[in-house]
N, C-alpha and C positions, 0 to 999 in steps of 0.2 A: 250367532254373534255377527258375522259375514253379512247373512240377511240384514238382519239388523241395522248394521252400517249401511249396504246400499240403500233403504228408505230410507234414511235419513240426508244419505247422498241426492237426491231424486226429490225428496220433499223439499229439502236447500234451492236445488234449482227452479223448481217451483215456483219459492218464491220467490227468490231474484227476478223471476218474467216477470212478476206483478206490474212495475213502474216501466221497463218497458214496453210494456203490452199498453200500460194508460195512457202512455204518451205517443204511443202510433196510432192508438184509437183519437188521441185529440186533434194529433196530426190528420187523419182523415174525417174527421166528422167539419173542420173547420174548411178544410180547399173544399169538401164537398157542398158545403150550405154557398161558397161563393161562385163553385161550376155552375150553382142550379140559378143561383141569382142573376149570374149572365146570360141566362135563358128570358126572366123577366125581364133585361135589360132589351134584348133583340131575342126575335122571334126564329132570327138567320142568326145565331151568334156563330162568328169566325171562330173555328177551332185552330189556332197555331199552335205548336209543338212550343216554338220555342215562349210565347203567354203562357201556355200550362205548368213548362217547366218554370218560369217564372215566380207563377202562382204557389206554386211546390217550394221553391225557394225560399218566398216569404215566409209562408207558412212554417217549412222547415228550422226558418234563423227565430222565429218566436217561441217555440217548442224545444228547442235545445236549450233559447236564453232562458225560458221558465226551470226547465231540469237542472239548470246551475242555481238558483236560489239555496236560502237556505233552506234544511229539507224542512223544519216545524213550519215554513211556511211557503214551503213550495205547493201544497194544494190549494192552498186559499189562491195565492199568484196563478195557477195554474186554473182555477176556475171563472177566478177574474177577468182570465184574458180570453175565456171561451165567451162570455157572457158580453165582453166589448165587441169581439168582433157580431157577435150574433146581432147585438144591437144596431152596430153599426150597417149590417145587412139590409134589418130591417126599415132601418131610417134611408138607407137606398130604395129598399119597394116605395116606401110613402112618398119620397120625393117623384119618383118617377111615376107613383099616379095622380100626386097631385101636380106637378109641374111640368111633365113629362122630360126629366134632366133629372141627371144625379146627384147626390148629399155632395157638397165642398166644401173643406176646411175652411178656405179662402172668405166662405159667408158667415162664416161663424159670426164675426161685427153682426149679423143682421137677424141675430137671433131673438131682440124683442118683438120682432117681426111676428114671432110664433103665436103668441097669445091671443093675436086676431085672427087667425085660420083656425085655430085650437077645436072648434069643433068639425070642422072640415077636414083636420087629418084623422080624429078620431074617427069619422063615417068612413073613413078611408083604411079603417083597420079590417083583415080579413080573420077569420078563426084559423084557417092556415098559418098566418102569419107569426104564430105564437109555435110553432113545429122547430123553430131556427133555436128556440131556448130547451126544446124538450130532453136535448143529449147532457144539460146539464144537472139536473136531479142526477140522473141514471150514472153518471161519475162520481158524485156525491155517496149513491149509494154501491156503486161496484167499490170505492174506498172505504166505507162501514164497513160492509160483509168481507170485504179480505183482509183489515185491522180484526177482525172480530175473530176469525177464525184463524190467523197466525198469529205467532208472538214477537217473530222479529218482527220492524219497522216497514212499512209499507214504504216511504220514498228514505233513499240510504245517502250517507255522506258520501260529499264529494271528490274524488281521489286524483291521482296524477294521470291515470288511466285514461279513467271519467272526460278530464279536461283536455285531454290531448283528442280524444274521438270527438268531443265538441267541436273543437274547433276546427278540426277539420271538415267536419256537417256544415258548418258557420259559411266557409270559405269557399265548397260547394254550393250552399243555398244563392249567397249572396256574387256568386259568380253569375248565377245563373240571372238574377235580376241584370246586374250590370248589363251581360248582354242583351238583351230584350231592350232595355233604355237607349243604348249606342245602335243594335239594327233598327229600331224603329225610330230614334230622331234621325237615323243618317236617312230613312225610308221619305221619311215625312218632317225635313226640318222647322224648330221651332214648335213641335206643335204641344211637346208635352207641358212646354210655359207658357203657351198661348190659349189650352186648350178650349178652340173655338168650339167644339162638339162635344163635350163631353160624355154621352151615351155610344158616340162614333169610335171614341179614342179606348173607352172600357170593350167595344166590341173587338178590339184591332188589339190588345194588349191584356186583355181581361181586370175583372175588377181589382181585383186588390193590386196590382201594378198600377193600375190609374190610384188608387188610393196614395200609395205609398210617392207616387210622380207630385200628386197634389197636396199631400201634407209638404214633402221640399218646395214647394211653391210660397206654399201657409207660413210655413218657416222661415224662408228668408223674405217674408212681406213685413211679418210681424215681430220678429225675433231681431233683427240686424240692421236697424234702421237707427242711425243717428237722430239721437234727439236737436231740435232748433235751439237757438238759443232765441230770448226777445229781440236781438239787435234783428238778428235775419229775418225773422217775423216782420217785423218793423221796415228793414229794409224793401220787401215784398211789395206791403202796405202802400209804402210810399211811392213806387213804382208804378202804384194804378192810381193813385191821388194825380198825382203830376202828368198821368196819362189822360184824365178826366180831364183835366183842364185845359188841356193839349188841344181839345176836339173844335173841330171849326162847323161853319156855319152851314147845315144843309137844307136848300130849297124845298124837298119837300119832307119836313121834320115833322110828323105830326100828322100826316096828309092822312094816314091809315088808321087812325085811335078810333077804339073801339069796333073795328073792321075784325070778323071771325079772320084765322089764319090758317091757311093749308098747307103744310109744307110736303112735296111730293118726292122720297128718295126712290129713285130709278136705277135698278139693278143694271149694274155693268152699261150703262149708257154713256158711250165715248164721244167728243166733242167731234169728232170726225164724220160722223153719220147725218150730223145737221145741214140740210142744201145738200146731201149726197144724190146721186143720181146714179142708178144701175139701170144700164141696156132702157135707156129713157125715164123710167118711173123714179118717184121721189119716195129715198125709204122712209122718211118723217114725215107727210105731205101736214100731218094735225098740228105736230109739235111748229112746223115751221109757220104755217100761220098762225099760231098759237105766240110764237115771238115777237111778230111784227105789231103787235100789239103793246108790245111787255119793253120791259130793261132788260134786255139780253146781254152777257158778260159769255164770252166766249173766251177767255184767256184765266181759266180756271184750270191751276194745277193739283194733280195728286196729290194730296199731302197725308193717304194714310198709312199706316205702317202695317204690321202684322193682323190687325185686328179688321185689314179691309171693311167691310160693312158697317161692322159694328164703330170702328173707327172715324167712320163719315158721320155716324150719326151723334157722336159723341162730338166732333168738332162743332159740329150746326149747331147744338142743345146746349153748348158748356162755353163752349169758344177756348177749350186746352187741349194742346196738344195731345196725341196717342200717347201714352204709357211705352217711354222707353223700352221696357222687357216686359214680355207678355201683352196683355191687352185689355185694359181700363175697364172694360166691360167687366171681367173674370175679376180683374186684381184689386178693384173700387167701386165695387159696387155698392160695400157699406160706408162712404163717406158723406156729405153733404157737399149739394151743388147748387149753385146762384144760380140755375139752369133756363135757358127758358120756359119751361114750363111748370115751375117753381112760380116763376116771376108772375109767370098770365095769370097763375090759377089763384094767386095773392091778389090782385086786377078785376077777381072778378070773374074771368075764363073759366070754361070748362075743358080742361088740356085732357086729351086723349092720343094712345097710339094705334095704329092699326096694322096688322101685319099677318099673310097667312101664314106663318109658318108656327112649328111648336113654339111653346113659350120661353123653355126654356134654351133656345137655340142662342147662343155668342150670349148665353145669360140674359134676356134682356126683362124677361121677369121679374127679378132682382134688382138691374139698373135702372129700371124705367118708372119703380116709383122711387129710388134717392136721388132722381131727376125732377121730383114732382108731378109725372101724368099720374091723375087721379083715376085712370082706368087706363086696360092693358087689352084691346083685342085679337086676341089668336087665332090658329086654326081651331082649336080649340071651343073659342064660340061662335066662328061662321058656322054655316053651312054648306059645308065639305060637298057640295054638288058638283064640282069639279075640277080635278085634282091633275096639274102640269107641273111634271121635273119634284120640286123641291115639297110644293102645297098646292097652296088654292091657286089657282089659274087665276090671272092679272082680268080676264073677263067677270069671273064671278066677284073680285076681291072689290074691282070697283063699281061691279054693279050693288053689292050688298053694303060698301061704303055710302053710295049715297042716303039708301034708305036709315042708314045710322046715324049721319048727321041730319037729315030732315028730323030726329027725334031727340036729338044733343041739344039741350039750353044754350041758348046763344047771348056773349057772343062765345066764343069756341075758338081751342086751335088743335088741330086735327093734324097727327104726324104719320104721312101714309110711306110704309116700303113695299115696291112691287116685287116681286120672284122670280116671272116665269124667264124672263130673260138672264136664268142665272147660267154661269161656266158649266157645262161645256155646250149650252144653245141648242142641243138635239135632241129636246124632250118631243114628242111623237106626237103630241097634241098640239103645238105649235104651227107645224106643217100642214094640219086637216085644218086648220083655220085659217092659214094666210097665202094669200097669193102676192110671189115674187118673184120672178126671172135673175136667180143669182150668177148663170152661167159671165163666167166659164168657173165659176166660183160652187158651184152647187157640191154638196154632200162634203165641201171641207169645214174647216171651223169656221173660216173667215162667212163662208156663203151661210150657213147655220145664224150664221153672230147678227148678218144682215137682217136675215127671216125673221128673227125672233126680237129685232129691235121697230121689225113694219107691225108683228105682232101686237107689241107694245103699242105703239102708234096707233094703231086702230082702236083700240083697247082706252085708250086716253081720249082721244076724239069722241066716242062713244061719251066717256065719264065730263067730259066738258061741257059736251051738249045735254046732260042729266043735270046737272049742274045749275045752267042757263032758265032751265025750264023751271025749276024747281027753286030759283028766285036765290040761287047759293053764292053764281058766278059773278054777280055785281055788289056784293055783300060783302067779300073775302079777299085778301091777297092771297094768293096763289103762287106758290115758291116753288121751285120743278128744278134738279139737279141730277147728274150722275154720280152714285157711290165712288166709282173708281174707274180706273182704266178696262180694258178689257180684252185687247190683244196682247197675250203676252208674248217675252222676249222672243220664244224658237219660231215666234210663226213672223217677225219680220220682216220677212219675203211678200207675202202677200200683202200684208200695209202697202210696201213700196209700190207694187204690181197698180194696186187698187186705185194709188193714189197720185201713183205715177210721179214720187218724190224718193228723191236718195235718203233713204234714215239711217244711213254704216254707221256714222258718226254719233259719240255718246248725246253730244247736243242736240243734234237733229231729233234723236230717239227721243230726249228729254224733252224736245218740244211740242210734239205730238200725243204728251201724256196730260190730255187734257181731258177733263169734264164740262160740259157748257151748264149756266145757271141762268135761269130765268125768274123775272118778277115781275108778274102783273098786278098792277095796283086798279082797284076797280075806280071808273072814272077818269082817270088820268093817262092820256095815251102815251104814247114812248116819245121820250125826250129826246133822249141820243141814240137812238136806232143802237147799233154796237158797241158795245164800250168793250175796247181791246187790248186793257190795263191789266199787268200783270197780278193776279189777283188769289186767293186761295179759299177752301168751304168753311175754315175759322174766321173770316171776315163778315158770314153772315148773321149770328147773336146779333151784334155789330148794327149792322145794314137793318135788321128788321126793328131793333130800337127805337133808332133814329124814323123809319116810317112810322110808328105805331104810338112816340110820342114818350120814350122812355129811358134810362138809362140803363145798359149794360154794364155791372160795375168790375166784376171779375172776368174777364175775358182778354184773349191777346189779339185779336182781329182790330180791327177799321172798317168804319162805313163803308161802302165800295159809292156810296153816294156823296161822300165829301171831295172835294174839288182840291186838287195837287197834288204833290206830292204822295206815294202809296208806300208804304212800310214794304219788306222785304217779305216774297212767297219763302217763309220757313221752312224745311224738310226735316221729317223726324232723326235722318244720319246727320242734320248739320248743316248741309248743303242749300243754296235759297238761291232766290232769281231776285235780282232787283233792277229796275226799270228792263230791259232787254239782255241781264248779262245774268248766265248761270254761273255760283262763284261753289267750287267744292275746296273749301278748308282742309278737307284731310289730304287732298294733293298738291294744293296752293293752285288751283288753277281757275281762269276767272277767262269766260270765253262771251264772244256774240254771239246771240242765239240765229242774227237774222243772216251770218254769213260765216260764221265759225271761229274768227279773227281769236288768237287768241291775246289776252291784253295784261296788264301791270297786275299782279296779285297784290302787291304793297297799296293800289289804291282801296281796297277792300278790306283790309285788315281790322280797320273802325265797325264795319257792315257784322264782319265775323264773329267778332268779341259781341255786337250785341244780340246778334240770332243766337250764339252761346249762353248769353244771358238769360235771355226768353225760355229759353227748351230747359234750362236750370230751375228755374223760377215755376215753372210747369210743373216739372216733377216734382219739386218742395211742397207742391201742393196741391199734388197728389199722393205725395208717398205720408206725408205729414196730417191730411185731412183738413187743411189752412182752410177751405171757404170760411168756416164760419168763425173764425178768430179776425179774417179779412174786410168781412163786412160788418161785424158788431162796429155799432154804436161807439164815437169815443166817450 
């Protein structure tokens, strides 16, 4: 009898293990399918302690929330959610060999997208690939066989016990997330809402933390967005009507119709290196005879935000503003844009972008055709002959550009970003190609920043004179800009040294945050040698319009070629330069730029209210998807 009892005691326990035991197998078979997916993400994946414990986390608070269901339907819940995340895996392999970038909530809007690659992700399916679903039969059937062969219930109601261990699992997992989020935005600010890399940010934090960072993203993009009403809509509207009509008369309107267009974004190239001279030599000797030609605009301010790069290119193509939080690239890339090259390729154009780096790098795979470029070339389809810092080396990029547009239907507008000149300027292959005497400046950044901007220089020179030969350079306007600034704040010392100007002062700092912009218009030589008007890269949709013979409807820029008065250099904090005086709103202060003076904030107050208007009006439409309620037809 004794006997008896203890088997029956020991059988009991038994089965009590069953639903434990199912749920720490679920719990590992799912972190495990996404430790291995970090492996396809990077070949080096960063193993951090506290990303794994992360991982653990998540996993954790999904596995306990399943085991609180009800129990008749905790195994369906509980196979469902192996089956999402497997899915979800696998839709990361696909994306990262088709795109080479990961699945984002944030692109869901661009999921009709599918049905024209559809056979393309299909060839992209591996017999492996299907291994991520194979733990789910086998739970399926470890639940038969252990229903089949006990009589009590395989998953048990849920008691006070029950709930109280829950939650305290809950409060570990979800601890453990929290901090992963707080050390690595404090590590790397803004970047989980910007996320400019995303295969970077999964290697630095692991995948399912990038997931769960990017569904909060997804969430508050698409979940907590005030609906418009028609007035505000209307209001908008009316704000570019009354701005069309606004526009005055420019000399040469028109000069450019039908002329192919080059527009050339130059990585990290600072208005300061233009006419510079080191230890004799001239570090731009191409660029600057390349201006004396052109409408050169040397009083070209920063205006990107978080989204750098991708932020320049979105002012030139769209004429709005950066995306107050995160970066328009990431956050809008399913909307509709009156874009320029929208515009050309309705015209007739053949709008193309070119760029070595992945595709999926600041999204621009994504962006670049709800921008209208009818084609997208990456590293991807150069030929990867050689490879400086980030990709293709600015030598190969434009040597294999030109032979691309000699085969592009014309007329064309061709949108080039160069690389190799990118942060931090001491790619190794740079050096074996340029000769510069940067003493006393050599092996710091500043002397690097220099080398690698004569690099460029050479490098354009080369592609100008391909150009020429090849019958492209008197056919084309040619538009040549800096992304962004490029010496950042800690190295300020060295600017001053270099330039042998006091920058202590925020203004002074602010002044020398320039980009120079060039435009050669083929046949027509330089009118005003420099135009030293305070000016910004959303002015050029704008400008090229106006040359090309067309209207810009949705854009906040100005012609930088209309004559008077110039609207206010906007900043995405708020802050603008108008005629010579930097005005920051958020501390009421309104300074000269050409001596410090500082002056009346009350004169500015008019200025403020409407750069606040603008950067409002921006975001309504971006957050909203306005273009195309903007320009329909009344």
């Amino acid at each position: 009898m004794k006997l008896s009892g203890q088997r029956h005691y020991f059988a009991k326990k038994d089965v009590d293990r069953r639903e434990p035991l199912f749920f720490l197998l679920l719990f590992a078979v799912i972190f495990i399918k996404f430790y291995f997916l970090e492996c396809e993400v990077s070949r080096h994946a960063t193993r951090y302690i506290a990303s794994a414990a992360s991982s653990a986390g998540i996993v954790l608070c999904l596995t306990v929330a399943v085991s609180l269901f009800w129990r008749k339907a905790r195994a369906f819940v509980a196979l469902l959610a192996d089956f999402g995340f497997s899915l979800l895996a696998v839709t990361d392999i696909l994306h990262l060999r088709y795109y080479s970038d990961m699945f984002t909530f944030m692109n869901i809007g661009l999921s009709a997208q599918v049905g024209e690659i559809a056979d393309s992700v299909i060839a992209l399916i591996h017999p492996s690939d299907f291994l991520y679903f194979a733990d789910i039969p086998l739970f399926i059937f470890f639940i038969y066989i252990s229903g089949k062969f006990r009589a009590t219930p395989f998953f048990k109601k849920t008691g006070i016990k029950r709930v109280c261990i829950s939650m305290l699992l809950l409060i570990a997992g979800a601890s453990a997330v929290f901090f992963r989020f707080w050390s690595y935005d404090k590590k790397v600010p803004g970047v989980l809402s910007s996320m400019w890399d995303r295969p970077a940010v999964c290697n630095n934090i692991g995948v399912l933390t990038y997931h769960l960072a990017d569904l909060k993203n997804a969430a508050g993009h698409f979940l907590f967005r005030e609906k418009l009403s028609d007035a505000q809509i209307s209001e908008i509207k009316n704000f570019f009507d009354e701005r069309a009509n606004m526009s005055s008369y420019v000399d040469l309107s028109g000069i450019a119709k039908d002329k192919n267009l080059i527009i050339i974004q130059v990585e990290s190239l600072q208005q300061f290196v233009i006419g510079l001279r080191i230890n004799g030599a001239e570090v731009t000797p191409n660029l600057n005879r390349f201006i004396k030609g052109s409408e050169y605009f040397s009083r070209i301010y920063n205006q990107t935000a978080s989204g750098n790069s991708s932020d320049a290119e979105f002012l030139v193509n769209t004429g709005l503003y950066p995306s107050a939080t995160g970066v328009a690239y990431t956050r809008f890339a399913g909307n509709s844009y009156e874009a320029l090259p929208k515009i050309l390729t309705n015209k007739g154009y053949t709008s193309l972008a070119l760029h070595g780096d992945r595709p999926g790098f600041w999204n621009r795979n994504r962006m670049y055709p709800s921008m209208g470029f009818s084609r997208f070339i990456s590293k991807n389809d150069f030929v990867v002959d050689e490879s400086i810092g980030m990709g293709l080396s600015d030598a190969s990029f434009f040597r294999q550009t030109v032979k691309i547009l000699n085969k592009t239907p014309r007329p064309f507008y061709a949108f080039l970003i160069t690389l190799t000149s990118h942060y931090p300027y001491n790619f190794e292959g740079i050096f074996k190609d340029t000769e510069l005497n940067t003493s006393p400046y050599e092996g710091s950044l500043m002397g690097n920043y220099l080398t690698s901007m004569k690099y460029f220089d050479d490098k354009f020179g080369i592609f100008i004179e391909e150009l020429r030969i090849n019958g492209l350079l008197d056919s084309s306007v040619i538009v040549l800009y800096g992304d962004h600034t490029a010496i950042p704040n800690w190295d300020r010392a060295s600017l001053e040294k270099l330039l042998g100007r006091d920058l202590k002062n925020d203004w002074e700092w602010k002044n020398i945050q320039r980009i120079p912009l060039v435009i050669r218009i083929p046949g027509v030589p330089s009118k005003s040698g420099e135009n030293a008007v305070p000016a910004g890269l959303i002015d050029l949709p704008e400008t090229i319009a106006d040359l090309m013979g067309f209207k810009f409807k949705i854009g906040f820029g100005a012609s930088l070629l209309e004559k008077g008065k110039r609207n206010p250099v906007i900043f995405r904090n708020g802050s603008f330069i108008t005629d010579n005086v930097f005005v920051d709103p958020s501390s009421e202060r309104a300074i000269e730029m050409s001596d410090g003076r500082v002056l009346d904030y009350s004169e500015y107050v008019s200025f403020a209210e409407g750069v606040k208007k603008h950067l409002r009006y921006s975001d309504m439409i971006l957050e909203h998807d306005l273009v195309p309620a903007l320009v329909k037809e009344d």
